[in-house]
C-alpha positions in Angstrom: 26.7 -37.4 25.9 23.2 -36.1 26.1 22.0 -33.9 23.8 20.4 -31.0 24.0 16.1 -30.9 23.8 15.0 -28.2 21.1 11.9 -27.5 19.4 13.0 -25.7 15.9 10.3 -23.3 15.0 10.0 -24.3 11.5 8.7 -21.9 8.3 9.4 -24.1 5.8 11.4 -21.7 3.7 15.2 -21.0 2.8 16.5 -19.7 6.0 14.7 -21.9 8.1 16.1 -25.1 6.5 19.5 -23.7 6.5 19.6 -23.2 10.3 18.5 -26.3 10.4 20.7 -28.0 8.6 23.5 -26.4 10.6 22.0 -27.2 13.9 22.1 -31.4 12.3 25.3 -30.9 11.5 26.8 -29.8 14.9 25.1 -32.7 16.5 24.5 -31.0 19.9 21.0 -30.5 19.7 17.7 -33.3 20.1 15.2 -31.7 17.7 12.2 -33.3 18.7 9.7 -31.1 16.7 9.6 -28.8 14.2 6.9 -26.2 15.3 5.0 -23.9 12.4 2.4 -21.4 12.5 -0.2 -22.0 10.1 -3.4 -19.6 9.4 -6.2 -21.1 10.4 -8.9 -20.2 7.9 -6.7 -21.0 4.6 -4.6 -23.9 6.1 -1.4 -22.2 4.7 1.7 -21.5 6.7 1.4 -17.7 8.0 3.8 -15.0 5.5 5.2 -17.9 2.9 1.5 -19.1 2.3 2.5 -22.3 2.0 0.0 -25.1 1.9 0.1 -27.6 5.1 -0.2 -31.0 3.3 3.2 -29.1 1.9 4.6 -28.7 5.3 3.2 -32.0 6.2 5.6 -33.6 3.4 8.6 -31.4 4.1 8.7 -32.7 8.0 8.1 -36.4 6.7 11.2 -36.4 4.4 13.3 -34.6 7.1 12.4 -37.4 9.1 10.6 -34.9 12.2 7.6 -34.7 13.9 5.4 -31.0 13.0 3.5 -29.4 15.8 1.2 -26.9 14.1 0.2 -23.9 16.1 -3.4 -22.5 14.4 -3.4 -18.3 14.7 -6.3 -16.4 13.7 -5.4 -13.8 10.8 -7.3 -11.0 12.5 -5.5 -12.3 16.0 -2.4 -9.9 15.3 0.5 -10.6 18.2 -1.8 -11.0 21.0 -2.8 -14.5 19.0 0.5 -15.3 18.6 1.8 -14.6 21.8 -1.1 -16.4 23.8 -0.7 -19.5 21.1 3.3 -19.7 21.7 2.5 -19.7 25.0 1.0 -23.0 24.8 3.3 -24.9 22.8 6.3 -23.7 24.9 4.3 -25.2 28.0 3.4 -28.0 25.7 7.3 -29.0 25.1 8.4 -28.4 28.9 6.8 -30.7 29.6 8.5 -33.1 27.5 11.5 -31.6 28.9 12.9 -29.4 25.6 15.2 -26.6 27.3 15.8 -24.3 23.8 13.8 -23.3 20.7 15.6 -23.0 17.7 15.0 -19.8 14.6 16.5 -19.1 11.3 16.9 -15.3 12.1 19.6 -13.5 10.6 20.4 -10.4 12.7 17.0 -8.1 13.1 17.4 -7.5 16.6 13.9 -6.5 17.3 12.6 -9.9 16.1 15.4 -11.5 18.2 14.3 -9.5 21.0 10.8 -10.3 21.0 11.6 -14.0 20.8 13.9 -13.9 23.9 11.3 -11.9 25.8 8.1 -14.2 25.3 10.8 -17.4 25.9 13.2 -16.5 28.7 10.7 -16.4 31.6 10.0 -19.7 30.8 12.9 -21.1 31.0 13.5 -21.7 27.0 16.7 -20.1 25.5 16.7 -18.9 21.9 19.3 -20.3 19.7 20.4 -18.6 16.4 22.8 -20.5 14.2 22.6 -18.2 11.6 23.0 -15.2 13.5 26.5 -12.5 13.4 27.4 -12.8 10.3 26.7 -10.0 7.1 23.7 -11.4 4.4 26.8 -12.0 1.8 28.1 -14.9 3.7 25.0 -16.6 5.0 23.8 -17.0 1.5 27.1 -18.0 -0.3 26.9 -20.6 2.4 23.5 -21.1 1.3 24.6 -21.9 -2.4 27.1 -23.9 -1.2 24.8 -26.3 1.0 22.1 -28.4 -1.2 19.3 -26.5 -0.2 16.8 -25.9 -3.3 14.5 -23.5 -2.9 12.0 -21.1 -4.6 10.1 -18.2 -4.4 6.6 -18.2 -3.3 6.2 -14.7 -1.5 7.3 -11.3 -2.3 6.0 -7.5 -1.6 3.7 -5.8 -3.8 6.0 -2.7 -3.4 8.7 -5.1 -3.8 9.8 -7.6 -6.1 6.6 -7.7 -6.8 4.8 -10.8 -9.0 8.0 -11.4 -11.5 10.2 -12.7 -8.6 7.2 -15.4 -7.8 8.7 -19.2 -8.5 12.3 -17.9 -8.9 14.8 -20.5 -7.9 17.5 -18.9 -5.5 20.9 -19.6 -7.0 23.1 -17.1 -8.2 21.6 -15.8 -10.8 18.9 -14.5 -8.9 20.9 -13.1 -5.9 23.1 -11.4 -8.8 19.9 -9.9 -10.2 18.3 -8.4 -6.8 18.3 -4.6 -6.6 20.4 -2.7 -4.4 17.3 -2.3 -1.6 16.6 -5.9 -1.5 18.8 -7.8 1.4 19.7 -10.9 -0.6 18.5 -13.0 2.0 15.2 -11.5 2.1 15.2 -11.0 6.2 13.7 -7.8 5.4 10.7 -9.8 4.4 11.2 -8.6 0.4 11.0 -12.3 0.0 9.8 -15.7 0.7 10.5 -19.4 -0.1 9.8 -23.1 -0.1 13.1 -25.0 0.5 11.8 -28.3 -1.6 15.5 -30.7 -1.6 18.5 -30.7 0.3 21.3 -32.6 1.9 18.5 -33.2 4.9 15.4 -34.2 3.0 15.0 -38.2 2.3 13.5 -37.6 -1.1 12.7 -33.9 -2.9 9.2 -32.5 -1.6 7.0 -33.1 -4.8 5.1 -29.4 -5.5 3.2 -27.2 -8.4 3.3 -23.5 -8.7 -0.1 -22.4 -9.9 -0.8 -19.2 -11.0 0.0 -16.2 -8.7 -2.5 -14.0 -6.5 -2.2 -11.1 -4.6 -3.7 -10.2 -0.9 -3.6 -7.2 1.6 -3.9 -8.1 5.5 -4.6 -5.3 7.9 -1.6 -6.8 10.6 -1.8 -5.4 14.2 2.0 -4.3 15.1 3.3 -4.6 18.7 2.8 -1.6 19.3 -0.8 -1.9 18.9 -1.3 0.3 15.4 -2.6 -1.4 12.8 -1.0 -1.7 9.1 -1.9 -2.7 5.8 0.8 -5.3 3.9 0.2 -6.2 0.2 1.6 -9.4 -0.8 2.2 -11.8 -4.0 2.0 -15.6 -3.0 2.3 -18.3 -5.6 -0.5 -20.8 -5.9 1.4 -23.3 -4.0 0.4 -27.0 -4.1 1.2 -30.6 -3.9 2.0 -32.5 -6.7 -0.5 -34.5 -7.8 0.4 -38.4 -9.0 0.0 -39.0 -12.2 
């Protein structure tokens, strides 16, 4: 039987490896590419800020190609739009029929996907989507996947959460505001190891630093985001 063509729009972190990981397990689906956006002044994956020799070593030990897609960080979702654009006419024509996304269930977000993808023929798929936070991340817990914190809120978790690992201890620890999966964006990670990965990703955590973008919405307003990112790096050989 043929499988299906998919690009799976890859953010290196917990979520995204998980839907992953279900999507290999199902064996329906010919991911031919895993597809990240990447800031193109500081070479770091946009939101988990994490490094692209890092990203670079994640899709090696996966075993997948990476197809980065540069956005500008004053380019807001007029960037992102006109540089998804590309890529999705980039992988039709290599024939790929569905993108693939690690989205839990923010609608909106889901939305927005489906209308920048539909017209073109691409249908979104969601393995992670339609059930509650508690049961996508037991799963989680259950799966292999190591991860740990690199991004958080200022108004958040704040700089204390930065290089948490996620097990249970940590989800037990969370406030009462804070989904425990983070799809509010309270959190970010780097998924590292896992039943996927040919050998563990090799990383530092150096010392953490905050930054504030001014973000243009959909809407067209403009808003200011404080973050906390770890100083995220390869491991260097001794």
């Amino acid at each position: 039987m043929n499988k299906i063509k998919a690009v799976f729009n890859w953010s290196g972190g917990k979520d995204s490896a998980h839907a992953l990981w279900k999507i290999m397990q199902t064996g329906e689906y010919e991911v031919v590419a895993l597809l990240t956006t990447v800031n193109r002044d500081t070479h770091r994956s946009t939101m988990h800020g994490i490094p692209l020799s890092l990203l670079k070593k994640q899709a090696e030990s996966i075993g997948l190609p990476l197809y980065i897609v540069d956005l500008t960080p004053q380019g807001g979702m007029e960037d992102y739009s006109s540089a998804m654009e590309n890529a999705v006419r980039h992988f039709k024509e290599e024939e790929v029929t569905h993108f693939i996304f690690g989205d839990i269930f923010l609608q909106d977000v889901r939305g927005y996907r489906e209308r920048q993808l539909v017209p073109y023929g691409i249908e979104v798929v969601e393995p992670l989507w339609g059930k509650t936070s508690k049961e996508i991340m037991d799963d989680f817990l259950s799966s292999g996947l190591k991860t740990v914190v690199v991004t958080t809120m200022a108004d958040g978790l704040g700089e204390a959460a930065i290089g948490k690992l996620i097990d249970r201890c940590f989800v037990d620890s969370l406030p009462d505001y804070v989904d425990p999966n983070g799809e509010n964006g309270e959190y970010h990670t780097f998924c590292y190891d896992g039943p996927m990965y040919r050998w563990p990703v090799p990383f530092q955590l150096g010392r953490p630093f905050s930054e504030s973008y001014d973000i243009r919405m959909e809407d067209g307003s403009i808003r200011q985001f404080t973050y906390w990112f770890a100083d995220l790096e390869c491991k260097k050989s001794k």
